[in-house]
N, C-alpha and C positions, 0 to 999 in steps of 0.2 A: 785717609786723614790720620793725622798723628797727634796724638794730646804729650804735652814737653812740661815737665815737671820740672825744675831747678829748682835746689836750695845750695845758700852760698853767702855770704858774709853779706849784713847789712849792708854794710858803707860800700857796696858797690853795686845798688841797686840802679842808682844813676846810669852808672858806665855801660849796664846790662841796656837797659831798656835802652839808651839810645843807639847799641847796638844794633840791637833788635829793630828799632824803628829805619834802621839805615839797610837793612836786608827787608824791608818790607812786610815784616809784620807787626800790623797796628792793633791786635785786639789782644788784649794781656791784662791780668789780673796779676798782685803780689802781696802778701802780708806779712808781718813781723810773726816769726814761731821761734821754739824753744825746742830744745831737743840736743841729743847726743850722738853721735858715731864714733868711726876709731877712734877718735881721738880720747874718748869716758867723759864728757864733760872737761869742765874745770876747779882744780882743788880750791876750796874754801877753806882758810883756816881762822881759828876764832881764840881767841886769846883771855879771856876774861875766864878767870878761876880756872886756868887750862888751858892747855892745848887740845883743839879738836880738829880734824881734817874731814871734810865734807867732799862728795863732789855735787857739781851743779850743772843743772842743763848750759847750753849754749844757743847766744841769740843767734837766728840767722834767718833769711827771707827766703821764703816760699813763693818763684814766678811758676802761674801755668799759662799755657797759652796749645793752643788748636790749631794746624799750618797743615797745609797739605802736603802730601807727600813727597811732593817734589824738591820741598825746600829744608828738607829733613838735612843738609850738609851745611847748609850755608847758616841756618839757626843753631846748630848744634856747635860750630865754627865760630859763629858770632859770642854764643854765650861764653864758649871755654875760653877764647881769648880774653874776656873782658872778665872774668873771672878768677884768672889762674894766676897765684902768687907763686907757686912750687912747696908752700907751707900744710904742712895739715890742719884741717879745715878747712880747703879751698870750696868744699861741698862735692854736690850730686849731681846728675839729672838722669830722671826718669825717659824712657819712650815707652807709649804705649798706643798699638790700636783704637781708633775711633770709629765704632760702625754708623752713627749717626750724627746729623749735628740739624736742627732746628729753630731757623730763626721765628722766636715766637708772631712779632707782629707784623708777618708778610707771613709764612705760612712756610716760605722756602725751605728747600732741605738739604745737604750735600754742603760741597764745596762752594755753592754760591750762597750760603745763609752765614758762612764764615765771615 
């Protein structure tokens, strides 16, 4: 199993997930985060009594989601497509091993508790 981390411009959280929901995976989680990469933020400049240039983090959304191994192309394919302006700041995503996965109220464990 594979735990799938993206982060990647709000305003296309829509276009992800129904991606994602069309390659068949339905369990996903996503939240609004703040953060920077190459790109340092974005300059803030403030004007009163001065000039001051600041930089600021950047919004962007955090999808995780749990697939099994097998669908490591088709999810990673799904995301970068619905993701990908060719701008900086398109975003991330993570892969990383899953040795366990436990659905709590059956007791299940592996790939069938996904």
């Amino acid at each position: 199993m594979l735990k799938i981390e993206a982060i990647f411009r709000p305003e296309r959280v829509n276009t992800v997930v129904a991606a994602l929901l069309e390659v068949g995976v339905t369990g996903l989680h996503y939240q609004n985060v703040t953060g920077q990469g190459q790109q340092q933020g974005v300059e803030v400049v403030t004007a009163r009594g001065g000039q001051s240039t600041t930089r600021s983090a950047v919004p962007k959304t955090l999808l995780v989601t749990v697939i099994p191994d097998n669908k490591k192309d088709v999810v990673l394919e799904a995301i970068v497509s619905s993701t990908r302006s060719g701008e900086i700041g398109d975003g991330k995503i993570f892969v990383t091993n899953v040795d366990e996965v436990i659905r709590i109220r059956t007791g299940e464990s592996g790939e069938v508790a996904l």
